[in-house]
PLY file of the C-alpha trace (Angstrom):
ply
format ascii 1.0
element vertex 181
property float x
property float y
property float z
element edge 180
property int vertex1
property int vertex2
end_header
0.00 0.00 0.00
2.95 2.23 1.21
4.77 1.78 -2.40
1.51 2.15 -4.46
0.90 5.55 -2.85
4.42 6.45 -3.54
4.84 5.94 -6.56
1.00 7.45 -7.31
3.00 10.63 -5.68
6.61 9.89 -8.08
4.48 9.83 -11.11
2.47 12.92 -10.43
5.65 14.91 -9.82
7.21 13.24 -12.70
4.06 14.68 -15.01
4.64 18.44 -13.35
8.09 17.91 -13.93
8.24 16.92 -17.53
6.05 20.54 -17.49
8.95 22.40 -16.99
10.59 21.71 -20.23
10.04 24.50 -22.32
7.24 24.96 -24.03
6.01 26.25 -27.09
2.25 28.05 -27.14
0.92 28.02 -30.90
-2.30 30.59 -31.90
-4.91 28.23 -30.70
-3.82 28.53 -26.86
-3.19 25.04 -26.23
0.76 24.68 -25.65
3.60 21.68 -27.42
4.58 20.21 -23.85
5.95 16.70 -22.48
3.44 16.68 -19.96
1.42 14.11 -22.65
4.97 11.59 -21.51
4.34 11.99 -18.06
0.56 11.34 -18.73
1.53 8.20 -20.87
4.06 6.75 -18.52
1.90 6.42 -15.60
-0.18 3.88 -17.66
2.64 1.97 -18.99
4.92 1.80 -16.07
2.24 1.96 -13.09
-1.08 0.16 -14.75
-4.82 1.36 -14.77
-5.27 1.83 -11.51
-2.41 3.57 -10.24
-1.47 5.27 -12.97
-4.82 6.97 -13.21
-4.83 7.69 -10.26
-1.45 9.16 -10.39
-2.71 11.58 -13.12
-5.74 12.23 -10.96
-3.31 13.18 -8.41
-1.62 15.73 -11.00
-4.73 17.52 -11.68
-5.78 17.66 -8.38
-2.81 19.85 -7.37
-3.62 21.66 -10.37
-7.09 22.53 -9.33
-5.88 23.55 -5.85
-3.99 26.24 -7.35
-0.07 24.81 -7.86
1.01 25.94 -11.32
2.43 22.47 -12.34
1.12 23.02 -15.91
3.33 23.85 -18.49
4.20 27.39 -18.25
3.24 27.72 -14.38
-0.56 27.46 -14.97
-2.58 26.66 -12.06
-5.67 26.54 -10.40
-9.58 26.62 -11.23
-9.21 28.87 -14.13
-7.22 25.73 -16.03
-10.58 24.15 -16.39
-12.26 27.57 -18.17
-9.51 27.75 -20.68
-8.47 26.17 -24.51
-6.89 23.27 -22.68
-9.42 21.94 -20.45
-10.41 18.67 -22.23
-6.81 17.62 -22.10
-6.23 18.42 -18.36
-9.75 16.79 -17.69
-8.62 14.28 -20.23
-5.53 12.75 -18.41
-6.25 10.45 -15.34
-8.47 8.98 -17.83
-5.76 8.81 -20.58
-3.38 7.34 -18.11
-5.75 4.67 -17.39
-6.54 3.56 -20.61
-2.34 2.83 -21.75
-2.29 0.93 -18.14
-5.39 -0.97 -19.53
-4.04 -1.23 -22.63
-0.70 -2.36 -21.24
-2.14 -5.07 -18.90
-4.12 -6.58 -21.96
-1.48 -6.92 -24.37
0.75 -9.58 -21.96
1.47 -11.65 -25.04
3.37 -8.71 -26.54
7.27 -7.80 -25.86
6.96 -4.64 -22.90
8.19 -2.16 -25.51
5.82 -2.72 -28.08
2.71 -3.04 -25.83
4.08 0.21 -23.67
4.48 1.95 -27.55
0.82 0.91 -28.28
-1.02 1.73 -24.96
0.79 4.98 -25.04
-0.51 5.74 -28.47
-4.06 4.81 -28.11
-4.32 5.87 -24.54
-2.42 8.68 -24.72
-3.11 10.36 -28.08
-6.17 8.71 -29.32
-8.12 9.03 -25.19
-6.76 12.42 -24.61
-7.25 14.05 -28.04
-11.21 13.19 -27.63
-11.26 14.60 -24.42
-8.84 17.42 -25.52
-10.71 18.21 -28.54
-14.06 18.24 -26.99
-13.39 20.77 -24.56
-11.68 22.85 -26.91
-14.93 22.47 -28.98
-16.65 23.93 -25.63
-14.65 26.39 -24.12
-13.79 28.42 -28.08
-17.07 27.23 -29.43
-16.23 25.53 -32.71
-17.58 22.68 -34.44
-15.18 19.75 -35.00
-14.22 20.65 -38.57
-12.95 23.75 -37.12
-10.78 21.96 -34.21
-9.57 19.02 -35.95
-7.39 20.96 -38.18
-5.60 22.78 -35.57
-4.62 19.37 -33.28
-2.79 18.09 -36.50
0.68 19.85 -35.94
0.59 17.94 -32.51
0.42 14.56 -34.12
4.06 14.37 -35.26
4.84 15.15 -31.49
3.22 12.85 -29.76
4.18 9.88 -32.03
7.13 10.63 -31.37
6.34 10.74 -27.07
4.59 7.17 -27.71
7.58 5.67 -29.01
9.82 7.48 -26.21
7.38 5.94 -23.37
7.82 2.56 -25.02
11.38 2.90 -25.28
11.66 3.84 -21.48
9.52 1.23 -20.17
11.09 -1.46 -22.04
14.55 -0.07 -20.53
12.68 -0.25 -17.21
11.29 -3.22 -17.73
14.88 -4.98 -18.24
17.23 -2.95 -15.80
13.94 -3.71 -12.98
11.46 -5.96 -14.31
9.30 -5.46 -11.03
9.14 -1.86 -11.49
6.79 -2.25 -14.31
3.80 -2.80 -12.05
1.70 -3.15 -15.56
3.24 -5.99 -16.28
3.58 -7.66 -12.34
0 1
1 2
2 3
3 4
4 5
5 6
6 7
7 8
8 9
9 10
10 11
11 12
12 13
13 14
14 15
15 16
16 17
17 18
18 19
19 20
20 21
21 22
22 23
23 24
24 25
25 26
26 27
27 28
28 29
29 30
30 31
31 32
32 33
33 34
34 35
35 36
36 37
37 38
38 39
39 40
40 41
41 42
42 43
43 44
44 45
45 46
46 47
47 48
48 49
49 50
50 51
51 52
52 53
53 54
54 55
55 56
56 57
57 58
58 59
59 60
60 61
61 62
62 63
63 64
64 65
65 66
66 67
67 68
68 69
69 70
70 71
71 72
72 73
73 74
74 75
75 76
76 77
77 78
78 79
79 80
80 81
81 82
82 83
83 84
84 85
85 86
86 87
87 88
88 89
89 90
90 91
91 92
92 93
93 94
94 95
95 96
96 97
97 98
98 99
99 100
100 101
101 102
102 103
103 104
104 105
105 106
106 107
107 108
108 109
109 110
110 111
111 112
112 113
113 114
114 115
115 116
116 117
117 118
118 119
119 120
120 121
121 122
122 123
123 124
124 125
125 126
126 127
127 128
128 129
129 130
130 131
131 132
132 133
133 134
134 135
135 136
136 137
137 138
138 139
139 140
140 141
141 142
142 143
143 144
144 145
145 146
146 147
147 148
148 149
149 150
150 151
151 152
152 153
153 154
154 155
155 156
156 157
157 158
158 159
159 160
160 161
161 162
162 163
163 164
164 165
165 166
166 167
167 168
168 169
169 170
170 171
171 172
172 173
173 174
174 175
175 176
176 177
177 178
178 179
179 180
């Protein structure tokens, strides 16, 4: 119970962390950041459970005001802005590549973290992202769709880096990988 809850904690500050990188805020409001890695390693390192909840974790501090999001954004007003869906979006993100991840056993760990990472953590957290951009600007989804496209290349690229580092994980500490224990 003890190590669950600390690495729910590790995870959480790993996400805020990886939102210190620099970003880089296009027209549409919604920053390039790594936080999407932190997002996608909690499912593929820590599983469903606690990787969602990890992520749950994250935006929980957000909400209470920390400014862990990229570019020292904080607090209630996170949740009124372009990148709502995707804040929203990420506990449940992070539990769908730790879904992902614990179905696809049969599959070597860096493969299975590359896929869970890509369909939980593009494909889940562009439908949440997208939607609340739809809500918060107003737009229909012709009008969003085009804009999330120069992100694509990005986060491929993120999915293969969270498959990369679990599979390193997963051999220097197989029991690390909690997804796959």
């Amino acid at each position: 119970m003890e190590r669950s809850l600390a690495l729910v904690a590790i995870f959480a500050a790993l996400t805020a962390a990886l939102g210190l990188m620099p970003n880089l805020m296009l027209a549409s409001g919604v920053p390039i950041t790594a936080q999407s890695l932190g997002v996608m390693l909690c499912g593929t390192v820590l599983g469903a459970k606690r990787g969602g909840l990890a992520a749950l974790l994250f935006v929980a501090l957000v909400a209470l005001g920390l400014p862990l999001l990229a570019g020292g954004r904080g607090g209630l007003g996170v949740f009124a802005g372009p990148t709502m869906g995707f804040v929203v979006g990420f506990p449940i993100a992070a539990f769908a590549t730790g879904f992902i991840m614990e179905q696809t056993r049969n599959l070597p760990v860096g493969v299975a973290a590359g896929i869970a990472a890509a369909i939980g953590g593009i494909v889940v957290l562009y439908a949440f992202g997208i939607a609340g951009f739809m809500m918060v600007l107003n737009k229909g989804l012709m009008e969003a769709l085009p804009v999330f496209v120069w992100y694509i290349p990005g986060d491929l690229i993120k999915a293969v880096l969270a498959g990369l580092i679990t599979a390193g994980l997963a051999r220097a500490r197989p029991a690390s990988v909690l997804s796959r224990a």
